[in-house]
C-alpha positions in Angstrom: -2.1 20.5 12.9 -2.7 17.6 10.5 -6.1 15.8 10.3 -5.4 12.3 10.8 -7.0 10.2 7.9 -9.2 8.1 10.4 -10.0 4.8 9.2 -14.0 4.7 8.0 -15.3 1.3 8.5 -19.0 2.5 7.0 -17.1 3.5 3.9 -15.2 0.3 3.5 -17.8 -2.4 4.3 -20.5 0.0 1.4 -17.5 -0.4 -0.6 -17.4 -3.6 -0.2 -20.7 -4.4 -0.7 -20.9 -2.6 -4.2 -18.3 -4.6 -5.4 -20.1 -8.0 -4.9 -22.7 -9.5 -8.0 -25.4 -11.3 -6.1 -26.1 -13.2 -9.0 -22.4 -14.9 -8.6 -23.4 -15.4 -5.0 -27.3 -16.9 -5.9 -28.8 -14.6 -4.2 -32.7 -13.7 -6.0 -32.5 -10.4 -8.4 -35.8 -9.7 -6.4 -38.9 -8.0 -7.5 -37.6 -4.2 -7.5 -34.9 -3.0 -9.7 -31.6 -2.5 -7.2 -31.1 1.2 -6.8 -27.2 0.5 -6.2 -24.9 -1.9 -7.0 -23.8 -4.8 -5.2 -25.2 -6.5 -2.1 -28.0 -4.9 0.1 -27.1 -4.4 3.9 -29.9 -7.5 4.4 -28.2 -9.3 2.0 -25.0 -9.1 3.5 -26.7 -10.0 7.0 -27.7 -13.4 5.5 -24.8 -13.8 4.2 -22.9 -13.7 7.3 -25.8 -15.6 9.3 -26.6 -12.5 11.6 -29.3 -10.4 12.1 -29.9 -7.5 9.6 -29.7 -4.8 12.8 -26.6 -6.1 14.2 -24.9 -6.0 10.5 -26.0 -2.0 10.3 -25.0 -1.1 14.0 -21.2 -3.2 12.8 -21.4 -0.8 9.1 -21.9 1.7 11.3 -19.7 1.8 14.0 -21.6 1.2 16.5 -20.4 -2.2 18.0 -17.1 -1.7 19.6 -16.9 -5.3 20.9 -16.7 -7.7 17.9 -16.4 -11.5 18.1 -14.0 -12.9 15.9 -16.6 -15.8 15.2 -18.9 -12.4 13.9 -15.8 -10.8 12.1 -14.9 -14.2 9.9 -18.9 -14.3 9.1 -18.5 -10.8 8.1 -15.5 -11.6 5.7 -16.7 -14.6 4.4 -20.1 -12.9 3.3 -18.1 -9.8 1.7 -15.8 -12.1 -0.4 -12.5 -10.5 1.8 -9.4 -10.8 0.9 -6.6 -11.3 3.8 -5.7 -8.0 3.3 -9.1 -6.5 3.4 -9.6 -9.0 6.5 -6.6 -7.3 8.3 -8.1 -4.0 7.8 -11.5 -4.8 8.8 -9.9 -6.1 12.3 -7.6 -2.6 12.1 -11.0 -1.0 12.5 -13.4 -2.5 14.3 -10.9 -3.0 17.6 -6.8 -1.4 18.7 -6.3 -4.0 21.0 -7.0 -6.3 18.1 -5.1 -4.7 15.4 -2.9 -7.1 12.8 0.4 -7.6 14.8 3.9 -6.2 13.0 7.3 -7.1 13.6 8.9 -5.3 16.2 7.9 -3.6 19.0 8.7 0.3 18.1 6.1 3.2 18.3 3.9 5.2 16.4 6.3 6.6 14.1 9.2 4.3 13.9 12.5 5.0 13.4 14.2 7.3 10.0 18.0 5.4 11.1 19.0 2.8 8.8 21.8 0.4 11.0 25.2 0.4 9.2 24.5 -3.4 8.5 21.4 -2.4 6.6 23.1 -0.2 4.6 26.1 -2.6 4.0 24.0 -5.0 2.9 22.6 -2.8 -0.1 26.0 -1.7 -1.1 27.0 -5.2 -1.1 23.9 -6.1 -3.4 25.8 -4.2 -6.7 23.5 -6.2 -9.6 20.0 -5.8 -7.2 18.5 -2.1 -7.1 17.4 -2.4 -3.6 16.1 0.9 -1.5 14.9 1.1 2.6 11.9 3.1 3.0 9.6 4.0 6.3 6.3 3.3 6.5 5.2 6.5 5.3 7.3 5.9 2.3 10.2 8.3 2.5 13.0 6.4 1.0 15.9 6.4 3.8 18.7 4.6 2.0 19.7 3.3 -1.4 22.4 1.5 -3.1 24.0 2.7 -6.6 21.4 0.9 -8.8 18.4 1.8 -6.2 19.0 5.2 -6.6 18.7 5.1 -10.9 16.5 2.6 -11.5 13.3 5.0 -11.3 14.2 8.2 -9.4 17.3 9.8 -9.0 17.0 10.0 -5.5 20.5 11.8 -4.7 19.5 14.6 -6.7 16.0 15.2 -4.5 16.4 17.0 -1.6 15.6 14.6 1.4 11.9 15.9 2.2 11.7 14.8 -1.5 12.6 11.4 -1.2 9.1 10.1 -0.8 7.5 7.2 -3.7 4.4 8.4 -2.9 4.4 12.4 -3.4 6.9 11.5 -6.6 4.4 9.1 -7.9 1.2 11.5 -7.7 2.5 14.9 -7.3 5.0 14.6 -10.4 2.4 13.4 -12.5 4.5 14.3 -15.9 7.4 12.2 -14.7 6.0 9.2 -13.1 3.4 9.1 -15.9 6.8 8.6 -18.0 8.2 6.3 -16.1 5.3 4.1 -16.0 3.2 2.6 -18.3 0.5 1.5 -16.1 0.2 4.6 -13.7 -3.3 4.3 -12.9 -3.1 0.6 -12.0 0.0 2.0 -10.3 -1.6 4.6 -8.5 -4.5 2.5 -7.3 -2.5 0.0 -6.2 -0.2 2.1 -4.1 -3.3 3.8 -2.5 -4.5 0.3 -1.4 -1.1 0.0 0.6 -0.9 2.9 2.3 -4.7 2.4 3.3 -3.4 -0.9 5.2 -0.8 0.8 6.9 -3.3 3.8 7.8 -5.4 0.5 9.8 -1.8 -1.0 10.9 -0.4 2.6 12.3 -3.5 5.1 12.3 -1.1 7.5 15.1 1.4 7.6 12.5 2.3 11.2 11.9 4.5 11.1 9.2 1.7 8.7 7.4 -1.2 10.9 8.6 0.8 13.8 6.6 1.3 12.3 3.7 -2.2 11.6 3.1 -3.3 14.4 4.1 -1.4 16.2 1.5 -2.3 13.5 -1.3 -5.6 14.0 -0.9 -5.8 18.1 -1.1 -3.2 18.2 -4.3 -4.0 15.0 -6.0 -7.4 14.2 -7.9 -5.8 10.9 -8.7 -5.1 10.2 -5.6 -8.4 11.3 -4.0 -10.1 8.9 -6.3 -8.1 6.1 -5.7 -8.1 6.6 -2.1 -12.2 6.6 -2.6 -12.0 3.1 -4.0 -11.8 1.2 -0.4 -9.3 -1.0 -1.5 -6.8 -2.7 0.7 -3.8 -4.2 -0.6 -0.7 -5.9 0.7 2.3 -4.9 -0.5 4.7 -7.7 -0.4 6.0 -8.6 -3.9 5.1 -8.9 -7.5 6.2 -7.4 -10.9 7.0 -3.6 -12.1 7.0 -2.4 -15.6 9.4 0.7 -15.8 10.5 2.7 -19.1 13.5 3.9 -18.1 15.1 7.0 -20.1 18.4 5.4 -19.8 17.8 1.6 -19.7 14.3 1.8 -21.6 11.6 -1.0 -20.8 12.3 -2.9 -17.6 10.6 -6.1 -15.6 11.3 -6.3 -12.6 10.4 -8.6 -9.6 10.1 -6.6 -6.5 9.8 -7.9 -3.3 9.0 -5.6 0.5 11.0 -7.2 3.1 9.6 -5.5 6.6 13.0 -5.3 8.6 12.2 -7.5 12.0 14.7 -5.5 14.0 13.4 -2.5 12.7 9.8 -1.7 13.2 8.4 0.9 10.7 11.5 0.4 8.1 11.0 -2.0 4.7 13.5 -3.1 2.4 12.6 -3.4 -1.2 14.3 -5.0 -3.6 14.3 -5.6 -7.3 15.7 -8.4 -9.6 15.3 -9.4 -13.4 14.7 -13.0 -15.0 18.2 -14.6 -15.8 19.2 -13.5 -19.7 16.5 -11.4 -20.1 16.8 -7.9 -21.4 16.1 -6.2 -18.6 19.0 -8.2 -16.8 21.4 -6.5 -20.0 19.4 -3.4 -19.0 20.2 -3.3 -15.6 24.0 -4.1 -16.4 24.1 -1.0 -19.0 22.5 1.0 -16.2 25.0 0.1 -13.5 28.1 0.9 -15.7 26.6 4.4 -16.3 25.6 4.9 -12.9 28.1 6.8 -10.6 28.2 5.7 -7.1 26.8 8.1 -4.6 27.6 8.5 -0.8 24.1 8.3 0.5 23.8 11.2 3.5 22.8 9.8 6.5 19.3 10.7 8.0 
């Protein structure tokens, strides 16, 4: 049976706290010398205009019925970002927990529609992959599957970014410069979807399994921190193509709950757009098995 990675919202708000300077927020350095970093729970009570016992029964989990009006002074006082925001509603209430597209259940679908995967075949010069929420990659066009893992070689119970990413530690470490950033930031994600979908099976598993083989992992899972993935930039060395740039951007699919696609472009005449046009003439088009 797998131990479902329960959200911790005592763990999360301490973290929180740490990370604050109260000198950047004028608060007093005070007579005694601070035995921890960051903002003290009184602090943080001021902060947010409430009373120093109500912050500690909230830190502690101990106040099931939160007022939004509390929950905004909360994330003001702790610097939140909207991300972080959306976890700390994740946690302190179900019934309150940051809506997703789609109205599917815990573990959402592992189908990818026909029109889905025409779509990606269609997009020949854009590497572009589906994957679930618990990051097994579902479906891939030519360039999707070669422009980091080959994922037509894995076997399907491989196909996961998260278990390649910290459980291949030689290869991904090769394939990307800035693999702790990397890693950190790709533990913030799945710690949003753990609030989004904490009955998730297939998630629960996969973290469960990062945390018992992967030190990395278990250190940036430690960290607290909550990130949306939605888009940005990727820095790949390629073995093929060598260095890469590449915009990504995480599309949720509205008609299908649980299911993302992600896609990945280059700047116009840049040589990671030459790169990705050497890549697809030496990539060999696979039939992708369906689920």
């Amino acid at each position: 049976m797998v131990t479902r990675p329960e959200p911790d919202i005592s763990a999360f708000l301490k973290a929180r706290r740490a990370a604050l300077d109260p000198a950047e927020l004028g608060l007093p350095a005070g007579v005694n010398r601070r035995r921890v970093p960051g903002l003290r729970r009184e602090e943080a009570a001021q902060l947010a205009g409430i009373s120093v016992d109500y912050y500690t029964r909230i830190e502690q989990g101990r106040t099931p019925n939160i007022s939004d009006s509390v929950l905004d002074a909360v994330a003001r006082a702790l610097r939140l970002t909207d991300s972080e925001y959306a976890y700390l509603r994740d946690l302190t209430l179900p019934g309150r927990r940051t809506p997703t597209t789609g109205t599917a259940g815990t573990t959402g679908s592992q189908q990818v529609r026909q029109g889905i995967r025409l779509l990606i075949d269609a997009m020949e010069d854009v590497p572009a992959y589906v994957c679930s929420v618990a990051m097994d990659v579902l479906a891939w066009n030519t360039l999707g599957g070669q422009v980091s893992y080959d994922f037509a070689a894995l076997e399907p119970q491989e196909r996961n970014l998260a278990r390649l990413y910290f459980l291949d530690e030689e290869q991904s470490r090769s394939l990307y410069p800035e693999w702790e950033a990397g890693g950190e930031y790709m533990a913030a994600t799945l710690r949003a979807d753990v609030g989004r979908h904490p009955d998730n099976p297939a998630l629960a598993a996969l973290i469960a399994d990062l945390l018992e083989h992967s030190a990395q992992f278990r250190r940036c899972w430690d960290q607290q921190h909550v990130r949306g993935l939605c888009y940005g930039v990727k820095h790949i060395t390629h073995p093929v193509a060598g260095e890469l740039w590449l915009h990504y951007e995480s599309l949720p699919l509205p008609s299908d709950p649980g299911q993302t696609l992600v896609t990945f472009t280059a700047e116009p005449g840049s040589s990671t757009e030459k790169a990705l046009r050497l890549l697809a003439t030496r990539a060999t088009p696979q039939p992708v098995p369906s689920p």
